[in-house]
N, C-alpha and C positions, 0 to 999 in steps of 0.2 A: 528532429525533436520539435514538438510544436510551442510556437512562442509565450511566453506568460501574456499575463492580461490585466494592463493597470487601471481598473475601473477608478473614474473620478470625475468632477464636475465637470463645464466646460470651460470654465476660469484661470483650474488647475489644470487643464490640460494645454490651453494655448501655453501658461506659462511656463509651463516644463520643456513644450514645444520652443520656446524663445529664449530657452538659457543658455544655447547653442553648445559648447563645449563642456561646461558645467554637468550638461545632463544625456553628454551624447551616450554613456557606454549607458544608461539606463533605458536610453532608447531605442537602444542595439538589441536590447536583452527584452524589452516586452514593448506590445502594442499597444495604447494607451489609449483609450478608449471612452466617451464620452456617456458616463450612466444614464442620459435620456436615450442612446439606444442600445440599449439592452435587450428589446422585444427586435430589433432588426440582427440582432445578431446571437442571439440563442432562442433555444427551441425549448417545445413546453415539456419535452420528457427530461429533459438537463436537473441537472443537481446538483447545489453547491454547499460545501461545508464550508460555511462561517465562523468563527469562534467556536470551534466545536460543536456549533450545531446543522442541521440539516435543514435546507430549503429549497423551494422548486422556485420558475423563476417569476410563478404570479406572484410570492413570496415579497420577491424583492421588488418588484417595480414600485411599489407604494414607496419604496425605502430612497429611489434611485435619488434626491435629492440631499442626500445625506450619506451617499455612499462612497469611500474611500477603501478599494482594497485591490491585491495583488494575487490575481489568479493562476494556479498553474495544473494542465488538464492531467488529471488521471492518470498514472498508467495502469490499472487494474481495472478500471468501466472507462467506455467510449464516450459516454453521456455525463461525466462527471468532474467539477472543478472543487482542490483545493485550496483555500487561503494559503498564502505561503507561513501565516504563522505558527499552521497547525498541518503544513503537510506530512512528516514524516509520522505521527499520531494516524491520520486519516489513514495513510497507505496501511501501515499495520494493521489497523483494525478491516479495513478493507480486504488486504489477500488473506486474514486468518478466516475470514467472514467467509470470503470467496473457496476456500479448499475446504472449508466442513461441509458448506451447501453441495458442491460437487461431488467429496467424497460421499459422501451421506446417497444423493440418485445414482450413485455409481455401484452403492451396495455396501460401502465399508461396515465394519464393526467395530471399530474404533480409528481414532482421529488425534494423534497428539501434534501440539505445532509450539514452537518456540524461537523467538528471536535471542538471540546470545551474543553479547560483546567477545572481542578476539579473547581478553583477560579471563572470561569464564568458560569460554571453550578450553584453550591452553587447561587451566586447571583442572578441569571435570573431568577432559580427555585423559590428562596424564593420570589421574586418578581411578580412569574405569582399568586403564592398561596393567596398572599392580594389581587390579583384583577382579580379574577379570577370568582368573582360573577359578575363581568360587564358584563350585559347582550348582550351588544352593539360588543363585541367581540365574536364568537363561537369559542368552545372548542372540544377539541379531548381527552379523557378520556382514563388513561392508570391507572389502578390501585388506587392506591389512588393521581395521578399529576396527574392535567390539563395543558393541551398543548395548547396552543393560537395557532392563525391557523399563525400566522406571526412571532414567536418562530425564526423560523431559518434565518429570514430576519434580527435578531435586533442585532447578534453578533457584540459585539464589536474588536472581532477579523478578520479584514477586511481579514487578509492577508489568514489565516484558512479559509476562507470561502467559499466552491465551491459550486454554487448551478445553475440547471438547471433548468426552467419548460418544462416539455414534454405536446405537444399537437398532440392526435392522431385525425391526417389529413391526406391525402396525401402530404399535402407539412411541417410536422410536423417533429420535430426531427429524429422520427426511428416510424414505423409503425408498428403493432403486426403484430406475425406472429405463425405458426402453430409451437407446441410444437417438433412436429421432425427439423423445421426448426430451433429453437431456441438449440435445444440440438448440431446439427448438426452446427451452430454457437459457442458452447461454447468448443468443441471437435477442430475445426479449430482455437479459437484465442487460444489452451491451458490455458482456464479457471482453473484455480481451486476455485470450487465452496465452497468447505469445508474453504476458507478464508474469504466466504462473511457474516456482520452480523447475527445473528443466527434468528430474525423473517424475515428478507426477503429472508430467505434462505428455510425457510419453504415454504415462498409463492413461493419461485423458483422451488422446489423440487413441491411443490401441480402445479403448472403450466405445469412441466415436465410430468407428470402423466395424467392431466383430459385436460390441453389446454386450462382450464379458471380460472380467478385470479378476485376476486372483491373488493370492500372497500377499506378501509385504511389502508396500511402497518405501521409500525413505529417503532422504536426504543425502547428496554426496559427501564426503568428509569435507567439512568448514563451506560450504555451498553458502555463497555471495546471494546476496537479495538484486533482483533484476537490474542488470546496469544502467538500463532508462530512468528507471527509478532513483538511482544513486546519483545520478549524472544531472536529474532535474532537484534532486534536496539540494544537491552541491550549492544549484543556480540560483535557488529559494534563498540561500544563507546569502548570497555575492547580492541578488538585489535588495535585500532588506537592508546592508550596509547601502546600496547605491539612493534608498530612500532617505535612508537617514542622513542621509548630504544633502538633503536638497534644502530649499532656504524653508527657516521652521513655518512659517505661516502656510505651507502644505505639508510636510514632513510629519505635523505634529498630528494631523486628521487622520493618517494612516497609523499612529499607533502604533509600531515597532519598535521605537526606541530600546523597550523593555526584554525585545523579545530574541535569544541566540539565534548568533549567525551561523551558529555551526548546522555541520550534518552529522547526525547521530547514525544515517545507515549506515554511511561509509565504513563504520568500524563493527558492524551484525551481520551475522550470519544468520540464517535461518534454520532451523531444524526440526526434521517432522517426521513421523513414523503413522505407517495409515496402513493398519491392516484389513484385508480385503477378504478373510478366511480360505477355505482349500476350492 
């Protein structure tokens, strides 16, 4: 796993450097990095979500004298750093981003995706299971669950819930397109495909290969969000507490104090149903 990245002046960084024990596990856990080089150490196709917003890095050098934050890279794009105060927000919106664009030149005709707490899974599931013999509903068979085809419409998690349908038309979402064009896409947006669920990642890799993808993709029962992913929110939460120790006249320029230490993945599962027609 690649290290976070504690952008800040050069004042604040000898001092964090000099607090010796005070600030060794924060120095353990990221490089700490002095914001006049920024141009020495990122590149111009890079990308950073700040506060929720999006910038490239001509963006920020004008900024560099006034910049206090804690980066941590990607696992969804090669080219791209989260703030840690908005990374599990950025990931989400990034791998729903990432599997409609995909499914979408892959051919899909529809694309549903939803992250779900353990507590709404439990519930839903045990709930599709009694009524799952209604005929009047059709089912999508994974194992020993039945998946109602409307599963990912009924969250009652509004805010959790991204979902698209693709329809392949010309005037549809994203139109299929040939597996060199597709690879040759995922190479320019620096994809990393190794963070995308692991059965639509089969059908990505089988698409890569033959250039044709059929049926119905979907989710394994309660499928975990990538463990890189979960393993760096975890560390996102462990150093915002590690900032918020430090002495306030740096502590307070980074801005955390306000912001949970928790990790919201560790307890979502992802699920998504992406059919690809006959």
């Amino acid at each position: 796993m690649e290290k976070h990245l504690l952008i800040t002046n050069s004042q604040n960084k000898y001092d964090i450097e000099q607090l010796g024990k005070k600030t060794r596990e924060l120095r353990e856990n990221t490089k700490i990095i002095d914001s006049r080089e920024l141009k020495d150490i990122f590149k111009e196709q890079d990308i950073f979500y700040l506060s929720n917003k999006e910038y490239k890095l001509s963006d920020l050098l004008p900024k560099t004298g006034n910049l206090n934050v804690c980066l941590c890279p990607s696992p969804v794009y090669k080219n791209v750093y989260y703030d840690i105060a908005c990374f599990d927000k950025s990931y989400k919106s990034d791998i729903v981003k990432t599997i409609q664009s995909l499914a979408g030149f892959m051919g899909a005709k529809k694309c549903e995706i939803n992250f779900v707490s353990k507590e709404e899974y439990k519930a839903k599931h045990e709930s599709n299971l009694e009524t799952s013999v209604d005929a009047e509903h059709p089912t999508y068979v994974k194992g020993n669950m039945n998946y109602k085809q409307t599963d990912l419409d009924n969250s009652s998690n509004a805010k959790e819930l991204q979902k698209n349908e693709i329809r392949a038309s010309k005037k549809g979402y994203s139109k299929k397109i040939t597996k060199e064009e597709l690879q040759e896409y995922i190479n320019k947006k620096y994809i990393n495909i190794n963070s995308l669920p692991d059965s639509f990642l089969s059908a990505l890799e089988s698409y890569l290969e033959t250039g044709e993808v059929s049926g119905i993709v979907e989710s394994r029962e309660h499928e975990k969000v990538d463990q890189n992913a979960e393993e760096q929110s975890i560390k996102s939460g462990s150093i915002k507490v590690q900032i918020a120790k430090l002495p306030l006249n740096i502590g307070a320029e980074f801005d955390y104090q306000k912001i949970s230490n928790e990790s919201s993945l560790r307890d979502y599962s992802i699920e998504y149903l992406i059919d690809f027609g006959d």
